[in-house]
N, CA and C atoms as a LAMMPS dump frame, in Angstrom:
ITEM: TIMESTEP
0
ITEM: NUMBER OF ATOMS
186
ITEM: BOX BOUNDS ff ff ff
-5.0000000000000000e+02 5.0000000000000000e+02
-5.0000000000000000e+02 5.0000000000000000e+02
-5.0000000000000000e+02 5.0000000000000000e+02
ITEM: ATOMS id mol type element x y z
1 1 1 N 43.623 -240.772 134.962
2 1 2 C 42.821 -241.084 133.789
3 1 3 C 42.021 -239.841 133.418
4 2 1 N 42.084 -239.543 132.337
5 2 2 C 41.141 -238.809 131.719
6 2 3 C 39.515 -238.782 130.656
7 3 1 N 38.415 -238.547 131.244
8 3 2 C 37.543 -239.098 130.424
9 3 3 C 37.136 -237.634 129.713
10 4 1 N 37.212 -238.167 127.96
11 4 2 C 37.014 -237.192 127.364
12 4 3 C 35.857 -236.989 126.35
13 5 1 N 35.182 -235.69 126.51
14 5 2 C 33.824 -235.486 125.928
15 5 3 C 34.23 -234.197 125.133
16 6 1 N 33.487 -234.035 123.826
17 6 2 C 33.753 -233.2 122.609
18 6 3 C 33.991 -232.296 123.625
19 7 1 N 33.151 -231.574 124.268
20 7 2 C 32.842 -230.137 124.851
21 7 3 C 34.171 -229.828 126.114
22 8 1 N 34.974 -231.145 126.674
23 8 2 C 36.061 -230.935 127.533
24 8 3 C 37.097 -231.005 127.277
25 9 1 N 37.362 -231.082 125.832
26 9 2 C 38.791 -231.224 125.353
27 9 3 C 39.83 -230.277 125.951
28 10 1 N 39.6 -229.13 125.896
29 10 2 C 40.168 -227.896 126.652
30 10 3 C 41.179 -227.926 127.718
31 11 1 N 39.927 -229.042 129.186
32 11 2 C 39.757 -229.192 130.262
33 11 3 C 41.241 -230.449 130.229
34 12 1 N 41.696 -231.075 129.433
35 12 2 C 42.058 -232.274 129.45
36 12 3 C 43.907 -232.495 129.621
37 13 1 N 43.835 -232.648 130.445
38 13 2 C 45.941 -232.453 130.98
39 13 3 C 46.562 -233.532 129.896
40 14 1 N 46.019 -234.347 129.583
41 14 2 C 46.745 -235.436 128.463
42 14 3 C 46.906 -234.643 127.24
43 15 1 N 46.529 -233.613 126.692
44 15 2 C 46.017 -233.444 125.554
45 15 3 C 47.759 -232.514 125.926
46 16 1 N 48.127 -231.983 126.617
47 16 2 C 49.296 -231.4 126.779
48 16 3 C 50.972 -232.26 127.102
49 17 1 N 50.725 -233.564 126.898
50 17 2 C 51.987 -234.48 126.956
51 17 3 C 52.333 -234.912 125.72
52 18 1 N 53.092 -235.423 125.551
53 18 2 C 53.99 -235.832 123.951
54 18 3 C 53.731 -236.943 123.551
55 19 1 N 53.705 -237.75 124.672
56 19 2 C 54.011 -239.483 124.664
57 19 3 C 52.137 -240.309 124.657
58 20 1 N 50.95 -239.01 124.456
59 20 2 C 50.128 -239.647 124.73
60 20 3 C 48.764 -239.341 122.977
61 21 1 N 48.856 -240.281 122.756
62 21 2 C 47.852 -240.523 121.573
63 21 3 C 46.372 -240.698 121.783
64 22 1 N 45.078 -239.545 121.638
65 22 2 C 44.175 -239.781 122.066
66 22 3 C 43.363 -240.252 120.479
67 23 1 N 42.355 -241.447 121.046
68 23 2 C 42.005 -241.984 119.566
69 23 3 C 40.064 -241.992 120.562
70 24 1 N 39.532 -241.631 119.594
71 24 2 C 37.977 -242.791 119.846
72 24 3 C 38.006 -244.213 120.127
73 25 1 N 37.059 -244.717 120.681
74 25 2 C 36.808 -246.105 120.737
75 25 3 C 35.472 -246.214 119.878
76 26 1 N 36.06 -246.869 118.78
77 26 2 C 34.969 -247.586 117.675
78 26 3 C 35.009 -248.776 117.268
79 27 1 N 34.594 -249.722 118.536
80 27 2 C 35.185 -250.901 118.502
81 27 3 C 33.481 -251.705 117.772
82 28 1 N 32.573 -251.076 118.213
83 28 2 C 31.621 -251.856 118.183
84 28 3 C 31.337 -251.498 116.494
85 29 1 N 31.467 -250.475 115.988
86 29 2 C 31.221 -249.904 114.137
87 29 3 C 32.157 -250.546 113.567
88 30 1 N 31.733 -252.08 113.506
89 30 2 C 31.777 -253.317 112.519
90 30 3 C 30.823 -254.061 111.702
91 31 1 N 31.033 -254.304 110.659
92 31 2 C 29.858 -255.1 110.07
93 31 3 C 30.36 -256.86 111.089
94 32 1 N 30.707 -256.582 111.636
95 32 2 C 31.033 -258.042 112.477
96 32 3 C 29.913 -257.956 113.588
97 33 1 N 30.392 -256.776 114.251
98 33 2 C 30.033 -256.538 115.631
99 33 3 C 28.045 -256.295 115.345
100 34 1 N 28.091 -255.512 114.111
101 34 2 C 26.911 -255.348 113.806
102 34 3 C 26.094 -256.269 113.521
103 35 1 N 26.432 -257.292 112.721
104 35 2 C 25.572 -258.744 112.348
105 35 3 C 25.747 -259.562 114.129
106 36 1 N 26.479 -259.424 114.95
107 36 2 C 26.598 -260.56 116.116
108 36 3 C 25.666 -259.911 117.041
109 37 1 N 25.39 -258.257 117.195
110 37 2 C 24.736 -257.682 117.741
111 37 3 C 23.37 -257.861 117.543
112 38 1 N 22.695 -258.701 116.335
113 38 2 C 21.573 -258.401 115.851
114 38 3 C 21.042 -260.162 115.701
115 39 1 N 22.257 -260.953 115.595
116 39 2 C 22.005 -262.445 115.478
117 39 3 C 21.916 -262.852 117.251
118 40 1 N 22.945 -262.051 118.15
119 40 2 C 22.693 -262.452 119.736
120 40 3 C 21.203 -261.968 120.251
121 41 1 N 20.82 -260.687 119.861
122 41 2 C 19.786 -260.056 120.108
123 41 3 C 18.569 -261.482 119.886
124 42 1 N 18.504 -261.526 119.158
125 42 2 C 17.351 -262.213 118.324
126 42 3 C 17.423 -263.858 118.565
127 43 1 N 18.673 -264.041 118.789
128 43 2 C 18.776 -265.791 119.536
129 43 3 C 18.394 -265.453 121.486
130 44 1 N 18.598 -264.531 121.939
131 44 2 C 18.334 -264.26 123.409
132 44 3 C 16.558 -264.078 123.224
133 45 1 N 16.147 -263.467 122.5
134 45 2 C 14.742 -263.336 122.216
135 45 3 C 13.816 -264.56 122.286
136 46 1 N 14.529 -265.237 121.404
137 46 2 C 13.67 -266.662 120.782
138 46 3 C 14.005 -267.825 122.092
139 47 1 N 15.125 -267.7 122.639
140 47 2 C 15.318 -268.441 123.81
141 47 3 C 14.238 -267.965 125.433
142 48 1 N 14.641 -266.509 125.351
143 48 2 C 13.253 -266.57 126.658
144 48 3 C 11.905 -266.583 126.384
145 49 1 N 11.424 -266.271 125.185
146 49 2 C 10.08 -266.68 124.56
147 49 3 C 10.373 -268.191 124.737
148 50 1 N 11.396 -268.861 124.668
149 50 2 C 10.737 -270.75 124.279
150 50 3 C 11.555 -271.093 126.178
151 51 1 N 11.36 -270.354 127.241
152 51 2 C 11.808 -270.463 128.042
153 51 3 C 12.943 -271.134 128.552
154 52 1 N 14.173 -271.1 127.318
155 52 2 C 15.399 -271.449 127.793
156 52 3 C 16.379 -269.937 128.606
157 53 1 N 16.269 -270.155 129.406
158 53 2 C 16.623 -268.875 130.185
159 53 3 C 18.374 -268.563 130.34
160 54 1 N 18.815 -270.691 130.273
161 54 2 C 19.806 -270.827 130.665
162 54 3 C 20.681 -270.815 128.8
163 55 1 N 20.027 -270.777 128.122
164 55 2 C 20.619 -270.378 126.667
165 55 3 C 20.741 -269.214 126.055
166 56 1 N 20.932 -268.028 127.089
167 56 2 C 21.002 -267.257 126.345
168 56 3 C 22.298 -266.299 126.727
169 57 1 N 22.68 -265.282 126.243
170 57 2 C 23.985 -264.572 126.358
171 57 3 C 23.876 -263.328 126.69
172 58 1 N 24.598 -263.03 127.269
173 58 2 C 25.022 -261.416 127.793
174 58 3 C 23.782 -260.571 128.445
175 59 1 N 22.538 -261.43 129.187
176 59 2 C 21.636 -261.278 129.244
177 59 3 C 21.673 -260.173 131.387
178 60 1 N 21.317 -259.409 131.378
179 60 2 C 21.518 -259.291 132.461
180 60 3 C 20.188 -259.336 133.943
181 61 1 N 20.059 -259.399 134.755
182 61 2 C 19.217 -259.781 135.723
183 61 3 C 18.281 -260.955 135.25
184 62 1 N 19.007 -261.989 135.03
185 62 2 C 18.463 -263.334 134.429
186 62 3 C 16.992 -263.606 135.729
């Protein structure tokens, strides 16, 4: 596997095979991802303020 940063492209053995297509991951630069990011945010908020702890999502060290 190769992990690639602007400044290591150089460095990068994939970048020298035929069969391999390097793309970004811009999965999250959605107006989808962007409104669910901001409606989960703000429903996880209003849930541990009203102490439902067990209603909320993607929340970590509950």
């Amino acid at each position: 596997m190769c992990i690639v940063f602007a400044n290591s492209l150089n460095h990068c053995l994939l970048l020298l095979r035929e069969n391999v297509i390097l793309t970004p991951h811009v999965a999250f630069y959605s107006k989808m991802s962007m409104y669910l990011n901001k409606r989960i945010s703000m429903e996880n908020a209003i849930n541990v303020i009203e102490g439902n702890l067990d209603k909320t999502n993607k929340i970590v060290n509950k």
